[in-house]
N, C-alpha and C positions, 0 to 999 in steps of 0.2 A: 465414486467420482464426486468432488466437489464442486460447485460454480462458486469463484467470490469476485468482491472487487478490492481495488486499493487504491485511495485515493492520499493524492497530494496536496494538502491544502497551503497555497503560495497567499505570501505578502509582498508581494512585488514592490511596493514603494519601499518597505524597509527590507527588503533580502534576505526574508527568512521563510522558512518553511517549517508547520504545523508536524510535532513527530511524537507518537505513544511508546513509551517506555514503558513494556511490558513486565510488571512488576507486583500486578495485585491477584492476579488469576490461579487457583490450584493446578497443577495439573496444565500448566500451559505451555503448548511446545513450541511457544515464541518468548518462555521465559527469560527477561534478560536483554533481549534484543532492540532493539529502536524501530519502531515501520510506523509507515504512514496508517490511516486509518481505511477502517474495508470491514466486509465482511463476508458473510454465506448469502447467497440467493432464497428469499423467501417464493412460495409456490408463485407465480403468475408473475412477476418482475422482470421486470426490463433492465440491463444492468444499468441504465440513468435511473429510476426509480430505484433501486439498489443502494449504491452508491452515495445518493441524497439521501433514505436514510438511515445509512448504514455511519456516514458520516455524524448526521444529525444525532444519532443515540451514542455514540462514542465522545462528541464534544460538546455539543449543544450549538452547535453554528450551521446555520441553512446554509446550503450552496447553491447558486445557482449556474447554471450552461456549465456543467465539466463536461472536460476535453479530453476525450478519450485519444489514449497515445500508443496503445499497447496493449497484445497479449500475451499471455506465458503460458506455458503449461509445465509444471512441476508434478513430474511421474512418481506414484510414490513418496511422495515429499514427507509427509508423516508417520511411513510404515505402513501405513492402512490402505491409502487411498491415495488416488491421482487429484491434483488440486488445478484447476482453468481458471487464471483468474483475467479479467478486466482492466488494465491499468489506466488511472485519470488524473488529469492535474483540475483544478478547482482554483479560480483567483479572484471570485464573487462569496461575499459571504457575507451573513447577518446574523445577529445574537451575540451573549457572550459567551465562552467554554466554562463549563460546568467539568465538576471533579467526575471522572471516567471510571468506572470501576472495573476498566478491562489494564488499566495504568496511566503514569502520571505525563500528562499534557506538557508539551514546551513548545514556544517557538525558537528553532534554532537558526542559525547564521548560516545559510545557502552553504560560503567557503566551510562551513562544517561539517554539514550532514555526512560524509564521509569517512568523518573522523571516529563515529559514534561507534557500537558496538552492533551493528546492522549484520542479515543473512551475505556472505560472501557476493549472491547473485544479486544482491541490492545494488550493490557497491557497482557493479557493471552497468545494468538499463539503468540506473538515476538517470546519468549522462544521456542516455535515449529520451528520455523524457521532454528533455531541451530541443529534440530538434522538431526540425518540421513532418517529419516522415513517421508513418507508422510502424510497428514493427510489431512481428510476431517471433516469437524464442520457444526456445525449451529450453528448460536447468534441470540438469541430472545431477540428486544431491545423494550421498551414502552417507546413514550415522549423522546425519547434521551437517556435513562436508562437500561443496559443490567439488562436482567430478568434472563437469563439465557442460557445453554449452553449446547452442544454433540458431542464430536470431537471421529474420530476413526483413527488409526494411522494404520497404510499398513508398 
């Protein structure tokens, strides 16, 4: 089992959202795809401690008060292991983005993000991310291909 997080890092005055284009890593089975930034749970973390800096070492931008929105749990997700992750949006930040060496930083145009070459189940909770209510899911993916889905919203 995995614990991670993934955080959304928003520009809300200009309407874009902070997205890694997973392109520099060996062996990585988000090759190719677009996701927000996140990571693995370090021993003793809190997923706000997590999160902050998991962000922090992927772009170089502090965050601060993310808003936790959501969680998932993706059974199996990489063949090995069941993944739990933490979902947050972020719309506090300081520093500037440094070059990533998990892949290449952009901020994209909100009406975009959809467009991009994201995980199937991305493409769904974004839209949760916007509302007010919490929600917890499962994505049941085969081969890299969601099968299917169960989200409850609080």
């Amino acid at each position: 089992m995995k614990i991670a997080t993934l955080c959304y890092v928003k520009d809300k005055k200009n309407k874009k959202t902070l997205m890694i284009h997973r392109v520099k890593k060996n062996n990585d089975f988000h090759e190719g795809k677009w996701n927000g930034l996140g990571g693995k749970f370090e021993i003793g973390e809190s997923p706000e401690e997590c999160v902050i800096r998991e962000v922090k070492e992927e772009s170089g931008l502090v965050i601060t008060t993310p808003k936790m929105k959501g969680f998932i749990t993706f059974p199996n997700f990489d063949g090995t292991n069941d993944w739990h992750v933490f979902l947050f949006i972020a719309e506090n930040f300081t520093n500037e983005l440094i070059d990533s060496s998990e892949g290449n930083l952009k901020w994209i145009d909100d009406g975009e993000l959809l467009n991009l070459n994201l995980w199937d189940g991305d493409k769904i909770f974004l839209n949760w991310m916007e509302q007010e209510k919490f929600f917890s899911a499962k994505f049941n993916y085969l081969d890299g291909k969601l099968i299917d889905y169960i989200v409850n919203f609080y």
